[in-house]
C-alpha positions, 0 to 999 in steps of 0.5 A: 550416499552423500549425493542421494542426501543433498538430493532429498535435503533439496527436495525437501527445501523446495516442498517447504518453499511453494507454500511462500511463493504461493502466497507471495505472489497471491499478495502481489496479485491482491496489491495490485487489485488494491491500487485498482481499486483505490483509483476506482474509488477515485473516479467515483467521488470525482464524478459524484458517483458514490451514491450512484447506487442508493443501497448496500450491498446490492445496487437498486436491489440487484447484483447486476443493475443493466436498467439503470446502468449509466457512468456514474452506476458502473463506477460504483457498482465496478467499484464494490465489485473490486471490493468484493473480489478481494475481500475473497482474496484476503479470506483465501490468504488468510486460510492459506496462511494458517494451513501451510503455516508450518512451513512459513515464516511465524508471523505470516498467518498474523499478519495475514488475520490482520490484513483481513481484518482490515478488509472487512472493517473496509467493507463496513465503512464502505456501506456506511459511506452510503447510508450515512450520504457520504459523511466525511469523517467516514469516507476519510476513514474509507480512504486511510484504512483501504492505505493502511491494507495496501501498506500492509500487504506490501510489507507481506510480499516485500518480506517475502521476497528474497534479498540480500542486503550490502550492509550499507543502508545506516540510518536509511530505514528510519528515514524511510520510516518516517517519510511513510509516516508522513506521506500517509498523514498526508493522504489522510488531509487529502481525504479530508479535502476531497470528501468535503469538497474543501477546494470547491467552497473555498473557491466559491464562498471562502468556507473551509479555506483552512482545511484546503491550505493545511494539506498544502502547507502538509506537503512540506514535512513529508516532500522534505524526508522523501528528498532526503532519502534520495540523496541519502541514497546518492552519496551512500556507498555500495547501497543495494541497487534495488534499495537505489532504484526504489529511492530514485522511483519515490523522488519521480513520484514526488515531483509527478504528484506535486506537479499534479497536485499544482494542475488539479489546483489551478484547474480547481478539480475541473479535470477529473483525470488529474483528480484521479491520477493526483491520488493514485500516484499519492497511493504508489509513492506510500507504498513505494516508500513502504516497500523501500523502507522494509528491505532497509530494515531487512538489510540493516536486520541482517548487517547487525545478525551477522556483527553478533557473529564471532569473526570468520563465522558465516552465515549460510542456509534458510536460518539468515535473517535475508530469506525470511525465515521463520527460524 
């Protein structure tokens, strides 16, 4: 008897759990597809492509624009068609979210509305960078809010996925915290300095000089917090080894983006490539940083869950705070 009802209790908890791997792994996907697209929309300020295609939605009044298709066109119509699908993934998150809420953490279908949110104000900025001719105040916008998506996202698939913390992380999550603060910042001056071409005039002419030293003089608060979750990670004790291999990943992503970021500068943006990667790499250290900083939280959640607990209770089953529960 007892074993026909362990089987059922089984088999109820993996009905309850495909609903969350379901999801979890469509905001991977979507994750992803987003760091795609953010390098596309790279290339094609790089290139000078962002007015390519002079409408908006469709490319001279087409989906498919084979006339006139060339470099520039297929970047920025690639790039709006990358938008477009997942902007389709996000609505698909959304709808899946609140259906199988039931069975989901509580917070996930808000969570899920807000990322579609996101989403859609990218879309509206998106057709504006166009018709108003690649204003830069709105193409910075374009670039912080497609960051803050991927941010978003990670956080959902990160709390999605299963991990059990050591209990050993201490003030690791703040400091992750804020490194994420700041490299996002920073993004945003790079933003700022590309979408007015600071680096180019101030070779040229001297003008905007300012805008391009500040993103460099930018770089020393959010370089300093990174490093020092790495040696933070180093000489803490019985550190979780994922939480370990993400600090180690974000201190190569540093070093990668700084040495890009001194080529791109001494080559004066002549290198699209380098452009390219200089920003994509920026993108997969936030959201490394961004990754690493919600396991901390989850473990240093489920070390401080567990001290509440009389001595000898333990705590087992879905309801701890490690499996991300809705409970």
């Amino acid at each position: 008897m007892n074993e026909i009802v362990l089987k059922q209790q089984n088999e109820a908890a993996l009905v309850q759990q495909k609903p969350k791997e379901l999801i979890r792994r469509l905001v991977w996907k979507i994750c992803i597809a987003t760091l795609i697209l953010m390098a596309i929309g790279s290339a094609t300020r790089v290139m000078n492509a962002g007015l390519a295609c002079p409408d908006w939605p469709l490319c001279y009044g087409e989906l498919l624009p084979a006339k006139q298709m060339n470099l520039q066109v297929f970047l920025e119509w690639f790039h709006r068609l990358d938008a477009a699908l997942i902007g389709l993934s996000a609505i698909a998150l959304c709808g899946l979210s609140w259906w199988h809420r039931r069975a989901l953490p509580n917070w996930l279908p808000w969570a899920s509305t807000f990322a579609l949110f996101l989403i859609v104000f990218q879309g509206i900025l998106g057709g504006l960078t166009v018709t108003e001719l690649l204003r830069f105040d709105i193409v910075t916008a374009h670039l912080g809010t497609a960051l803050l998506f991927f941010s978003t996202l990670l956080i959902v698939g990160t709390a999605l996925t299963p991990y059990q913390g050591t209990g050993t992380v201490g003030k690791l999550p703040w400091v992750g915290l804020i490194a994420t603060v700041l490299v996002y910042l920073q993004s945003l001056l790079g933003a700022v300095v590309g979408s007015r071409w600071a680096l180019h005039q101030c070779f040229g002419d001297s003008q905007l000089c300012g805008v391009m030293y500040g993103h460099i003089i930018g770089l020393v608060p959010p370089t300093v917090a990174t490093l020092a979750i790495v040696l933070i990670s180093w000489w803490t004790p019985a550190l979780h080894p994922a939480l370990r291999r993400l600090a180690n990943m974000a201190g190569g992503l540093l070093i990668l983006q700084l040495v890009l970021g001194v080529a791109t500068f001494r080559l004066h943006l002549q290198v699209e490539p380098l452009t390219v990667s200089h920003q994509a790499v920026g993108a997969s250290l936030l959201g490394t940083l961004v990754v690493f900083t919600v396991l901390a939280l989850r473990d240093w959640a489920a070390s401080r869950e567990i001290g509440s607990y009389p001595v000898g209770f333990t705590v087992t089953g879905t309801n701890s705070p490690a499996n991300g529960s809705n409970q």
